[in-house]
N, C-alpha and C positions, 0 to 999 in steps of 0.2 A: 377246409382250407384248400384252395386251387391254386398252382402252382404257375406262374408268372412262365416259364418257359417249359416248354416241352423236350424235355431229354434227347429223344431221337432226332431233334433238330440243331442241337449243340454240336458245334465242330470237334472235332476226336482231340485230345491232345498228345502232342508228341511222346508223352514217358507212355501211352498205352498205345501207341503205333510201333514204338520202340519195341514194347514188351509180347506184343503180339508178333512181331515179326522171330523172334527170339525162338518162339516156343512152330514157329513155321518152321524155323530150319530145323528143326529137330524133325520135321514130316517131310521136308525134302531130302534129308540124308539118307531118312527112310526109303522114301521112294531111288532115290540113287544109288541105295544099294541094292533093291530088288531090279532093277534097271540092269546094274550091273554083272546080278547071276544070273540071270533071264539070258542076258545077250552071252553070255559063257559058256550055260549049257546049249544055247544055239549053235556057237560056235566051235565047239570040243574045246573051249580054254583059248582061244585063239583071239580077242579082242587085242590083249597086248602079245606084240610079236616078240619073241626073247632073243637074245641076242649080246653082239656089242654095244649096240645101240637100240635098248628099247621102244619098239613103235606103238603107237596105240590106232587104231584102223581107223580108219579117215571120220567114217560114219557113226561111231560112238560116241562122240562129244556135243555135236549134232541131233541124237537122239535124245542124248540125257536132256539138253535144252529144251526138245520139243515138249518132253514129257513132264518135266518140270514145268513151264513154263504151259500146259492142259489144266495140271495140277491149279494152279493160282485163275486162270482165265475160266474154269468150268466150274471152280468154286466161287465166285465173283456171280459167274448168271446166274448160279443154282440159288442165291439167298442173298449175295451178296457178303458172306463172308467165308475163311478158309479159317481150317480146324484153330487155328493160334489165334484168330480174332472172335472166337467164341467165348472161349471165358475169361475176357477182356472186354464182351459187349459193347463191339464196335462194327461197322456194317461198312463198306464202299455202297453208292449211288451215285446216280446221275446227277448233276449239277440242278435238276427239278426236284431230287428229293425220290424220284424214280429208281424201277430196277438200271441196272447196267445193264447195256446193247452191246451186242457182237462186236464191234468196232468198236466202240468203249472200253470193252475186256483187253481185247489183239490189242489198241494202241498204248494201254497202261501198260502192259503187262511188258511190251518191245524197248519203251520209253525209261522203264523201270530196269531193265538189265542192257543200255547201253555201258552202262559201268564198266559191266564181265569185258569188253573188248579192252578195256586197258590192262588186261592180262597177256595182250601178244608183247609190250614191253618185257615181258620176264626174259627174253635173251639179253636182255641189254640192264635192266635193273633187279637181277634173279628172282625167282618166285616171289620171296618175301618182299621184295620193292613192290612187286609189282601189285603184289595181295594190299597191300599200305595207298599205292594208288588209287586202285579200286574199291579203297573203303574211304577215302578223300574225297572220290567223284560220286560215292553215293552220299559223303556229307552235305557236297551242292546238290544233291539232289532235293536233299529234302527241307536244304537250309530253309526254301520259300514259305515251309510251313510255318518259320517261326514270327513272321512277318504277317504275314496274308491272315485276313479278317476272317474266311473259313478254314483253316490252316490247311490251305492245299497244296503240297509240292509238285516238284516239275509233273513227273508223269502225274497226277492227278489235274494238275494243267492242261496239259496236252490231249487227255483224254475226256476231259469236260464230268470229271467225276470228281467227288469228295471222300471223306472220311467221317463218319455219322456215329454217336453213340446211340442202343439200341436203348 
């Protein structure tokens, strides 16, 4: 018996992009919290300043994004998937069915955490508005998957990639 489609060419669908993303933050918290002792013993404790007014240094919010945001782009070129889309058997590629390109990675991955900047609203709608925003603006984000013939959303738009079962 031969099988009329081929798996790896079937578009992902959303309850296992969902579920894969799930089991991601649990390996970015990871990473964000080694991020976080790293830069503490670098600093003697000194990342948040104490005080009246706690600060957190300019540079640390900035790093955690970069590193996070290695995290997801350097597991994309390496196979095309990150630890949470493996045992969900789903892959990102190129819009050819190809590996993902340097610029493919960088513009998913930018494209994919515009969201995080509706977090500067938290003086004006507190943390929690602003966390409820940001999980609003990544709803449009991926609304397009539920539409689109490859179920690709925005950043997968933008960066000319898809979502692939393996």
């Amino acid at each position: 018996m031969t099988r009329s489609h081929d798996p790896a060419a079937l578009p992902c669908p959303m309850w296992r992009r969902l579920a894969a993303l799930v089991y991601d933050l649990l390996a970015v918290v990871a990473i964000v919290m080694v991020v976080g002792l790293l830069c503490q013993l670098a600093t003697g404790g000194q990342v948040v300043a104490a005080g009246t007014h706690p600060a957190i240094a300019w540079w640390y919010q900035p790093l955690q994004g970069l590193v996070v945001g290695a995290y997801f782009v350097i597991s994309w070129l390496r196979g095309g998937q990150t630890l949470g889309m493996r045992p969900w058997r789903i892959r990102v590629v190129g819009a050819n069915g190809g590996k993902v390109l340097w610029g493919q990675a960088l513009r998913r991955v930018i494209v994919a955490a515009l969201p995080l900047l509706l977090l500067g609203l938290a003086p004006w709608l507190g943390l929690r508005g602003a966390v409820w925003v940001v999980l609003a603006g990544w709803a449009v984000w991926f609304a397009p998957a539920l539409i689109d013939r490859r179920r690709r959303a925005l950043h997968d738009i933008a960066a000319g990639t898809e979502m692939r079962r393996t």
